[in-house]
N, C-alpha and C positions, 0 to 999 in steps of 0.2 A: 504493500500500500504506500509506503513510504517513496517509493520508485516512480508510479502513477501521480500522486502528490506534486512531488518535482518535475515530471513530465509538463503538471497543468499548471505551476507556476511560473514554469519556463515561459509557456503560450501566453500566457495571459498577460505578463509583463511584454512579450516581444506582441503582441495585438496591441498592449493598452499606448504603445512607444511609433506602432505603425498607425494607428487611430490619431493619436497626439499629431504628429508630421504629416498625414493625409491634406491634402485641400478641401476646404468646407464651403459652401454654400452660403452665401449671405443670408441667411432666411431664418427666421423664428422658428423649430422643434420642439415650443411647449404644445399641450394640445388647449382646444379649441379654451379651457377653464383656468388656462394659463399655468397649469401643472408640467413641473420640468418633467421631460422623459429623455431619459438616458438610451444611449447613441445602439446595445445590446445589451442581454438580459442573460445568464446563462447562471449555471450554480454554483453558491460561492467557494466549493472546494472539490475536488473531480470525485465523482459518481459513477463507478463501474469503468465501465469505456468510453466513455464521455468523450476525450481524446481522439479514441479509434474512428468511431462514429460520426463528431461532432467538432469538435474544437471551435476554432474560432473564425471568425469571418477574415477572409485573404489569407488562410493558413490551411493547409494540405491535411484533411480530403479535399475542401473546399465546400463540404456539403453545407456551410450556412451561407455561402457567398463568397465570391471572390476578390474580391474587391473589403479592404478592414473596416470601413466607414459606408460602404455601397453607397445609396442614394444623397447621403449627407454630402458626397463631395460633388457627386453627378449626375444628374436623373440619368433614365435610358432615353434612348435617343427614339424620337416621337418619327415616323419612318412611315407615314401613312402608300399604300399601294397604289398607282396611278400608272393609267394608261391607257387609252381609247384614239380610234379616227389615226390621222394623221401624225408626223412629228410635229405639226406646227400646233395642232389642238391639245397634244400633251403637255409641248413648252408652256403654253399658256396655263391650264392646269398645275402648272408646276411653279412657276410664278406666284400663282394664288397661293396655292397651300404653304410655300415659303414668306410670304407675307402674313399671314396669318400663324404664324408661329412652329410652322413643324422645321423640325431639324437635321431632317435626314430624307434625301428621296429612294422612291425604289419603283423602278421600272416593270411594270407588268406588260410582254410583248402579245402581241394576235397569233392566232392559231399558223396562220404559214411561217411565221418568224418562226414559231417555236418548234414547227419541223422540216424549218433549212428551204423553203418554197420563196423564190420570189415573187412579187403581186399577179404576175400577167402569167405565174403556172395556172394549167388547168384544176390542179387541187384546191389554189386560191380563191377563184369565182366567188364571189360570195360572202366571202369570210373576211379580206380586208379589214382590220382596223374596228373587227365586231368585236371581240374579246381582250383588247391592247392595241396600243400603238404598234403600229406596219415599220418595221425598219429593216432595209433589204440591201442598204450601202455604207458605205461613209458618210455620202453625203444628205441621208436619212439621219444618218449619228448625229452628222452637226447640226442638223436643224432640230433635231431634238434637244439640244443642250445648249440653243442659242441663248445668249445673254444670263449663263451660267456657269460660274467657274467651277471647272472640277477640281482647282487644289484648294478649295473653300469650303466642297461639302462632300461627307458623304452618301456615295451611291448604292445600291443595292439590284442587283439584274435577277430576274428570275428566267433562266434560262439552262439548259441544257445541254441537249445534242448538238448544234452550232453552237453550244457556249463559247468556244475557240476562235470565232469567227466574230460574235459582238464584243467579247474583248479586245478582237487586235480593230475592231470598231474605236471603241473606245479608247485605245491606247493611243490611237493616231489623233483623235480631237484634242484631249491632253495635251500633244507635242504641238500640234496646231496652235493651241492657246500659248503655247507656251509654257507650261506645269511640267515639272521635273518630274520624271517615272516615282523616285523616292517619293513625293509627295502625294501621291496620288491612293486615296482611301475609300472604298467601298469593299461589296461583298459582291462574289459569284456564287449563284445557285449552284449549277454545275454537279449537280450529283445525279449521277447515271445510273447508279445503282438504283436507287430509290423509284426511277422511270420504270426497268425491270420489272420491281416488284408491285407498283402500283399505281405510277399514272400514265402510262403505257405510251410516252412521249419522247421515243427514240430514233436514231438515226439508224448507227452502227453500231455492228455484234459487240458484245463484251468485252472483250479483250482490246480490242483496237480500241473500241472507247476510251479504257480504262489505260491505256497506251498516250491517245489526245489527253487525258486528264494529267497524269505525271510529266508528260514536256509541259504541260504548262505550269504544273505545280514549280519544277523545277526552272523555269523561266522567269516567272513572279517570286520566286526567291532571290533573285540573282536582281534583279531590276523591278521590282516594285515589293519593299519589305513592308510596305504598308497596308497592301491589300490580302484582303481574306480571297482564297484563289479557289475555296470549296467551304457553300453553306451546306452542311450534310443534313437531308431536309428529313425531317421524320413526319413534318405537317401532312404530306400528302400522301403519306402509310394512314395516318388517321383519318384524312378525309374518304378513305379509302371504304373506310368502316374497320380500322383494328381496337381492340381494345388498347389502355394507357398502356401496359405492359407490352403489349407487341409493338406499338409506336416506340417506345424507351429504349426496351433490345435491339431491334432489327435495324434502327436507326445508329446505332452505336455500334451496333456489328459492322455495318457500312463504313463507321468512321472508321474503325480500327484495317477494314478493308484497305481504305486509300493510306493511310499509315504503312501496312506493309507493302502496298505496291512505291511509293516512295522509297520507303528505305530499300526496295530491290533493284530503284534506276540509279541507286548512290548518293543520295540524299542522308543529311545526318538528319538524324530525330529532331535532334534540337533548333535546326536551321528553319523547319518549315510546319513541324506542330503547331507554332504558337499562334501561325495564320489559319488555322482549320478551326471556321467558325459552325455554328448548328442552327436548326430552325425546327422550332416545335410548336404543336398547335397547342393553342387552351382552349378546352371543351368546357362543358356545363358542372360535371361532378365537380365545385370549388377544390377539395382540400384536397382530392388525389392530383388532379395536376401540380398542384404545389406540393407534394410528395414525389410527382414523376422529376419533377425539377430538379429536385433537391438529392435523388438516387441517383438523375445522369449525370451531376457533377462528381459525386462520392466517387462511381464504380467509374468515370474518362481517369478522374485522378490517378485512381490504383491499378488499373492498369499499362497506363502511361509511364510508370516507374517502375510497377513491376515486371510487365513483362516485353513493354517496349524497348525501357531501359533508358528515359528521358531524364536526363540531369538536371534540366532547366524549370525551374518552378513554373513558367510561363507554356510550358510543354504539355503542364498536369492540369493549369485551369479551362475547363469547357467556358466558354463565352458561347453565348443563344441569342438568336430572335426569337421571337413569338407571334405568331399571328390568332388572333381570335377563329376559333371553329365557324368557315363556312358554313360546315354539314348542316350545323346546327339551327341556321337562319332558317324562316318559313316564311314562304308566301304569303299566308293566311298573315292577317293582322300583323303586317309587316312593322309597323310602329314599335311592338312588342320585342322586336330585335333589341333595339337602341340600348336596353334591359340587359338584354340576354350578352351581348357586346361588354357592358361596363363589367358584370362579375368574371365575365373570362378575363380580360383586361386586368380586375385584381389582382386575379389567381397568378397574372403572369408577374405580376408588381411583388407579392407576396412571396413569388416562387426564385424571385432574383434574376431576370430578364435582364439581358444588357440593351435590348431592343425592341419595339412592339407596333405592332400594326392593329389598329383596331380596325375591323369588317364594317360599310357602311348596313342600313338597314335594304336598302332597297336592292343588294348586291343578289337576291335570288330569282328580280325579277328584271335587270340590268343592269350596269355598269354603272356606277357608284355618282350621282349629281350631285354636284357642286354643294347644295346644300346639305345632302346627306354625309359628304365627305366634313364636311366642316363639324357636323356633330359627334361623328367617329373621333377626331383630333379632338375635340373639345371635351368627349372623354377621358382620354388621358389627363389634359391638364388639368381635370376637375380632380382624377385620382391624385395627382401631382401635387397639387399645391390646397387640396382642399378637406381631404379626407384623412393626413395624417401618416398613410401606411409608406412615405417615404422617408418617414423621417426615423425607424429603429429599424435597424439588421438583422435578417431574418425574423421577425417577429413572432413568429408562429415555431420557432424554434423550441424544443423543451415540452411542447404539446404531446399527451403521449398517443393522441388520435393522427397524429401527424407524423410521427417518428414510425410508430407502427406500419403506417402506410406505406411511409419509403422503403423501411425494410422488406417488407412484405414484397414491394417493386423490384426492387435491388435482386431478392432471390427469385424470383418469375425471370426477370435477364437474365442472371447466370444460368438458368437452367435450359433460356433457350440459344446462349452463347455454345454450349456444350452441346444442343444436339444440331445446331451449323456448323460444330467446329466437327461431328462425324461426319457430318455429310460432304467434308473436305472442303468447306467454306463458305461465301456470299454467291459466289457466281454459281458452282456447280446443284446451292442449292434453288438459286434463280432458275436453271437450267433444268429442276427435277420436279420447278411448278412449286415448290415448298412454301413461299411467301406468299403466293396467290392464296394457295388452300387455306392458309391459317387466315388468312383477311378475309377469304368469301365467308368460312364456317362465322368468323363473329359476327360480320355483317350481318349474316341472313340469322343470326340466334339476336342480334339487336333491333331488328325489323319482326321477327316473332314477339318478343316483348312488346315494341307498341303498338303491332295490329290486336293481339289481346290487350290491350292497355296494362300490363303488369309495368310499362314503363307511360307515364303521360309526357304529352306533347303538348305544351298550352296550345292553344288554335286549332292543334289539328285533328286529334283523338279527343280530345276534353276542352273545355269552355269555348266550343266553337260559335262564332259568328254566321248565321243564314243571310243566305243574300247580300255577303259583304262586297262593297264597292270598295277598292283600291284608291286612295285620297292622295298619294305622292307623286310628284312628278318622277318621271320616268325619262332618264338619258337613251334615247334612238340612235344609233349611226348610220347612216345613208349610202346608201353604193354610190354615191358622187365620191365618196373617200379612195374607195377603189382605185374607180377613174385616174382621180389625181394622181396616183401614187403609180397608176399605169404610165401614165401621160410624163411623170416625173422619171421613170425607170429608161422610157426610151430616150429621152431628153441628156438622160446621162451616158447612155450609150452611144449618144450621138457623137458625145464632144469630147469622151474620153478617146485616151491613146491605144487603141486596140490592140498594136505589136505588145505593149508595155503590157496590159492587161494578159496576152495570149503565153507571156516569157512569164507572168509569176505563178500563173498556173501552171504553167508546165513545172516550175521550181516544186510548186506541190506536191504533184506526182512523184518525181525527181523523190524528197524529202522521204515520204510516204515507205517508197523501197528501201531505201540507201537507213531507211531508222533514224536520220538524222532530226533534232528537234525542230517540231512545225511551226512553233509560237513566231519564228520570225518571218519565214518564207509568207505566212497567214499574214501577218501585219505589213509585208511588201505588196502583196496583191488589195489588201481593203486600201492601202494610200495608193495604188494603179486607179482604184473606183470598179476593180473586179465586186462582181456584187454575192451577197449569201448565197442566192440558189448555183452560181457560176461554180463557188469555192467548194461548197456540199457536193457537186458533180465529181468535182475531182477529187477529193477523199472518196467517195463512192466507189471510182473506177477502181480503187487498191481495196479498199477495207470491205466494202462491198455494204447490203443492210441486211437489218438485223427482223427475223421471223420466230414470234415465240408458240413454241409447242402448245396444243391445249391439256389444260392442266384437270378436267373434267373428264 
């Protein structure tokens, strides 16, 4: 006891010395009664494993927070999702929400963006600019990010399969502006894995993917240490229909994925861990997601040191977005989201989110109006500055309905780490249907529940509305978006250098066999004004696309 004892004076003194030196927040932390409340809460002399489990905030597991002071020194960053029509109607959009107080943008792209089509493919027709902003060049990049500097904020892409391809987008409007590689801060989706196994938005097979994924990993290590180069998304395992547990595992199994494919292209742990950021959703059950939260920092940390073998404290902290649960939006009595939005938004405040994106209300019946976005950001700030829960670390910490939880999470992963780690990994079990089967059975056992109502759905099984009329406006996009964006694509075909464009694709091809890293050949061809569907063709001719087995 006496050993443990010393363990937790150790922490408590190097917390109370990293708390003391932290940066604070100008801002009052009494609550509303003018009652001081102290910055964490924990007990005054170690208890069992307290340590093992728990310690302290910005101290390894990390399970209260990463961060010694969390919100006292820095909210998270307010990151709302945008994207519709054109680059020019998104710039606009993006302007707004940056005037009105948010602090981070993040690009949501259209259905051909997001699998590598330029506008005028026949796959396109139709779909332009209906579900995100259409960007198909360069010169799409720069009008999307006109009269914004990219070494001033950060970005966020929700992208994929052409991930490789909107970043050497993006990398060239940067140099354009003039913004040093170093400087340059946002996050890439980029996780393929998670496409695989549940929103089925792929280009190429496995391997080669995961091939495009570490040149680039290894590319934005060398030349942009600032950016997250893979958000490992677990939100769209749950939007999927998994339970928190199969989101938590199979998302962390993924990370650990790109972890060892890194350190097989000769990357050191250390070098590029500390950029592998995550993205998880907040659903309804309040206190288990701020359980699943608080299990994926615990079990990234220990295994990061234990069996990675990462030295770097910075290697063992998981840093997250969060996005509030689409699934969970309804049609019916849509107002009733706005609700349903603010407690997942808690839970992700609660849970120690370095990021969040609240879902507008009207997102199940179209793309998110101006007004509706404004209410989504203005929840946050109401959590922020109004309700309290940023002003103690971990609060919910010590809870024993809460601790329970985690643990409880913690061992449901390792147990489905172990039967991925038979099945000889992530891919071979993507390849044997594994991750489908485990998401369809919960799905369809959480749609059993609430067509017997064993689970209620305000609006839609219970306290329903007859004959409701929808009172929101509703954001339309127009097939004139199309047009334009047709009309823009030959315009740049016109005037671009065709020899130049025809020499960096061939360089791709070239790269593609020879193994050589694509991050730059890709960034020589988007400054030619070779366009996505052009660059997709030619990784296609080598890598070839990806057909998944049925797993029924």
């Amino acid at each position: 006891m006496g050993k443990q004892l010393d363990i937790f004076n150790d922490a408590e003194k190097t917390w109370k010395d990293e708390a003391a030196e932290a940066n604070s927040r100008d801002y009052n932390f009494d609550t509303l009664s003018g009652e001081k409340v102290e910055q964490l809460y924990y007990p005054e002399d170690n208890e069992n494993d307290y340590m093992e489990k728990l310690g302290f905030p910005g101290q390894y597991p990390y399970t209260r927070g990463i961060h010694a002071n969390m919100y006292r020194g820095k909210l998270w960053t307010m990151r709302q999702f945008a994207g519709f029509g054109s680059p020019e109607d998104t710039n606009e959009r993006y302007h707004y929400l940056l005037s009105h107080g948010q602090t981070g943008l993040s690009v949501a792209y259209d259905m051909p963006t997001l699998m590598g089509y330029d506008p005028d493919h026949l796959y396109a027709v139709g779909e332009v600019g209906k579900c995100g902003v259409s960007v198909a060049s360069l010169k799409d990049m720069e009008r999307l990010f006109e009269g914004i500097n990219l070494g001033d904020i950060s970005v966020s892409q929700t992208i994929n399969g052409p991930a490789i391809i909107l970043l050497a987008f993006y990398i060239a409007v940067a140099e354009k502006q003039g913004v040093p590689l170093e400087n340059v801060r946002g996050t890439l989706q980029n996780d393929i894995l998670k496409e695989f196994i549940a929103q089925k938005e792929w280009i190429f097979p496995p391997e080669p993917s995961m091939r495009i994924i570490t040149d680039m990993m290894t590319y934005c290590t060398k030349h942009l240490p600032k950016f997250n180069t893979i958000s490992i998304s677990g939100y769209h395992i749950r939007e999927a229909g998994s339970t928190a547990a199969q989101e938590l595992a199979f998302t962390l199994a993924d990370g650990f994925t790109y972890v060892e494919y890194g350190m097989k292209a000769g990357l050191d742990v250390d070098d590029f861990a500390p950029r592998l950021s995550f993205f998880f959703n907040s659903h309804l059950d309040f206190f288990e997601e701020i359980a699943k939260y608080r299990a994926a920092r615990r079990i990234w940390a220990r295994h990061m040191k234990e069996k990675y073998g990462a030295k770097n404290p910075r290697s063992w902290k998981l840093r997250f977005h969060t996005q509030t649960a689409g699934c969970s939006l309804t049609a019916q009595q849509p107002e009733i989201n706005i609700s349903r939005t603010a407690f997942q938004a808690m839970a992700a405040v609660l849970g120690g989110t370095q990021s969040l994106h609240t879902n507008s209300m009207d997102e199940t019946l179209a793309l998110p109006s101006r007004k509706a976005a404004e209410i989504a950001l203005r929840t946050q700030q109401l959590i922020a500055f109004e309700t309290g829960a940023a002003n103690v670390a971990d609060p919910l910490g010590g809870s024993w309905f809460v601790e329970e939880l985690t643990d409880k999470l913690e061992k449901e992963a390792e147990k489905y780490f172990h039967t991925i780690e038979e099945m000889g990994g992530v891919i071979p079990a993507i390849e044997k249907g594994f991750f489908q089967r485990e998401i369809a059975y919960a799905a369809s056992e959480y749609q059993r529940k609430v067509d017997s109502k064993q689970r209620i759905v305000v609006g839609v099984n219970e306290f329903v509305k007859d004959d409701e009329k929808i009172e929101i406006p509703i954001l339309e996009i127009g097939d004139e978006v199309g047009q334009r964006q047709v009309e823009a694509l030959n315009k740049l075909r016109a005037e671009r250098d065709e020899d130049a464009v025809q020499q960096a694709l061939s360089n791709i091809q070239e790269a593609c066999i020879n193994g050589t890293n694509l991050m730059k050949p890709i960034v020589n061809a988007a400054k030619a004004y070779a366009t996505m569907g052009e660059i997709v063709i030619s990784l296609k001719a080598e890598f070839g696309e990806w057909q998944e087995a049925a797993v029924f």
